[in-house]
C-alpha positions as CSV (number, residue, x, y, z in Angstrom):
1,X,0.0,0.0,0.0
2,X,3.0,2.5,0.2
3,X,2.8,3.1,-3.7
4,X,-0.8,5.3,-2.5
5,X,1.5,7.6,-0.1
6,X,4.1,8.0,-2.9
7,X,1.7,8.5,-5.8
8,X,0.3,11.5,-3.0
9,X,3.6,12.5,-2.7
10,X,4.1,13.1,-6.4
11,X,0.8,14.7,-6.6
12,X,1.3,17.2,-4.2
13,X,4.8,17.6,-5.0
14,X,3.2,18.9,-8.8
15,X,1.0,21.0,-6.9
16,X,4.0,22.8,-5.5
17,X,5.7,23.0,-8.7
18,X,2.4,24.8,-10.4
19,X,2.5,27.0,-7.8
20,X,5.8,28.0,-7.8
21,X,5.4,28.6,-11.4
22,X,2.6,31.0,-10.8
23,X,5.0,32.6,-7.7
24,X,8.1,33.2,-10.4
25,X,5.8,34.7,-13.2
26,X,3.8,37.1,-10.7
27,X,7.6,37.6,-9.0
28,X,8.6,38.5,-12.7
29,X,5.6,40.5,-13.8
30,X,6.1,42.7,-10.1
31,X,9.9,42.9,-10.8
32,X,9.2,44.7,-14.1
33,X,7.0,47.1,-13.3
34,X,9.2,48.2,-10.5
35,X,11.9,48.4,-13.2
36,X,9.8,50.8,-15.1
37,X,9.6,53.0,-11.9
38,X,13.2,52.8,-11.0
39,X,14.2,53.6,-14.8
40,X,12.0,56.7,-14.5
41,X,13.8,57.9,-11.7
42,X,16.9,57.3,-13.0
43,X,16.1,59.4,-16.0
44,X,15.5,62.5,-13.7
45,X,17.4,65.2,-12.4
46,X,18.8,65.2,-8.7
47,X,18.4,63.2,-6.2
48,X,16.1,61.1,-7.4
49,X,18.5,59.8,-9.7
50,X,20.2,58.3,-6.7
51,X,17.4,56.4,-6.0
52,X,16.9,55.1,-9.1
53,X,19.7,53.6,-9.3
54,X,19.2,52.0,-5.7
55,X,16.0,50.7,-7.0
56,X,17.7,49.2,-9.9
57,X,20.0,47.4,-8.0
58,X,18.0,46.0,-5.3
59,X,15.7,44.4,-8.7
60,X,18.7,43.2,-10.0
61,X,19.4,41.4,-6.9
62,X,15.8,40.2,-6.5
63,X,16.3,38.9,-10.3
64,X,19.0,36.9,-8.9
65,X,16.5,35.3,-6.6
66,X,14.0,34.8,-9.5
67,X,16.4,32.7,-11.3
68,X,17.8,30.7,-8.4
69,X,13.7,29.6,-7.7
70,X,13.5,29.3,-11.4
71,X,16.4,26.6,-11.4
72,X,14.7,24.9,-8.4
73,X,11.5,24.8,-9.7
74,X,13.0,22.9,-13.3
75,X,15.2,20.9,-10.6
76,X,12.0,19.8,-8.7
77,X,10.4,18.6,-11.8
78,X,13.7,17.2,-13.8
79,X,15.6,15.2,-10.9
80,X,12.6,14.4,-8.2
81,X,8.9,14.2,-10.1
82,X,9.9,12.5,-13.0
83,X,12.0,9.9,-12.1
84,X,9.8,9.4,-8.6
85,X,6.9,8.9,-11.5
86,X,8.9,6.6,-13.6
87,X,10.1,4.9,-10.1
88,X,6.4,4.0,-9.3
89,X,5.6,2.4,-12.1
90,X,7.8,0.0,-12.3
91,X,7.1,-0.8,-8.4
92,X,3.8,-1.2,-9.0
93,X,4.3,-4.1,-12.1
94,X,7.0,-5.6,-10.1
95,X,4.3,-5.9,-7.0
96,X,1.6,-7.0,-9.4
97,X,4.1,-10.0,-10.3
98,X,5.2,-10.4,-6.6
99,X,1.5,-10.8,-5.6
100,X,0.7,-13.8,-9.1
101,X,3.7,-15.5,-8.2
102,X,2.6,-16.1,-4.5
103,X,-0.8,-16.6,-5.0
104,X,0.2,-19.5,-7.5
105,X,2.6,-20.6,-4.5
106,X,-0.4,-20.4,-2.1
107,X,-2.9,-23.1,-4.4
């Protein structure tokens, strides 16, 4: 019966990955339009200039972030869903023969 808890765990485990998708392109859509407001305060006079290029940095280090949860996210799919899917499959058949093979033993 543990192939339920790990077909659960793949399940909620592609939950997480759709919503981490959603997280980076909202992330992304909120990064830009700060960008547009730090760009325009770049392009003034004065002090504001100054803090348009503080606002530019801090995006470009919350860009930084964006990829790092980008590369996790394709990670989570590429090196644990897959493969965990793949995995149960196989235990599944292997159990189905398991359980033929001892219920011929049993008659």
């Amino acid at each position: 019966n543990s192939s339920t808890l790990w077909e659960d765990l793949t399940c909620k485990a592609n939950k997480m990955h759709l919503q981490l998708k959603t997280t980076i392109t909202t992330f992304s859509l909120f990064l830009d339009a700060f960008q547009r407001i730090a760009d325009l305060a770049t392009n003034t006079k004065g002090a504001t200039r100054d803090i348009g290029t503080a606002l530019t940095r801090l995006i470009l280090r919350h860009k930084s972030i964006e990829q790092k949860l980008k590369s996790f996210t394709s990670s989570l799919v590429d090196t644990f869903i897959q493969p965990l899917n793949e995995r149960i499959e196989e235990w599944k058949k292997s159990t189905n023969t398991l359980d033929k093979d001892h219920a011929k033993g049993l008659k």
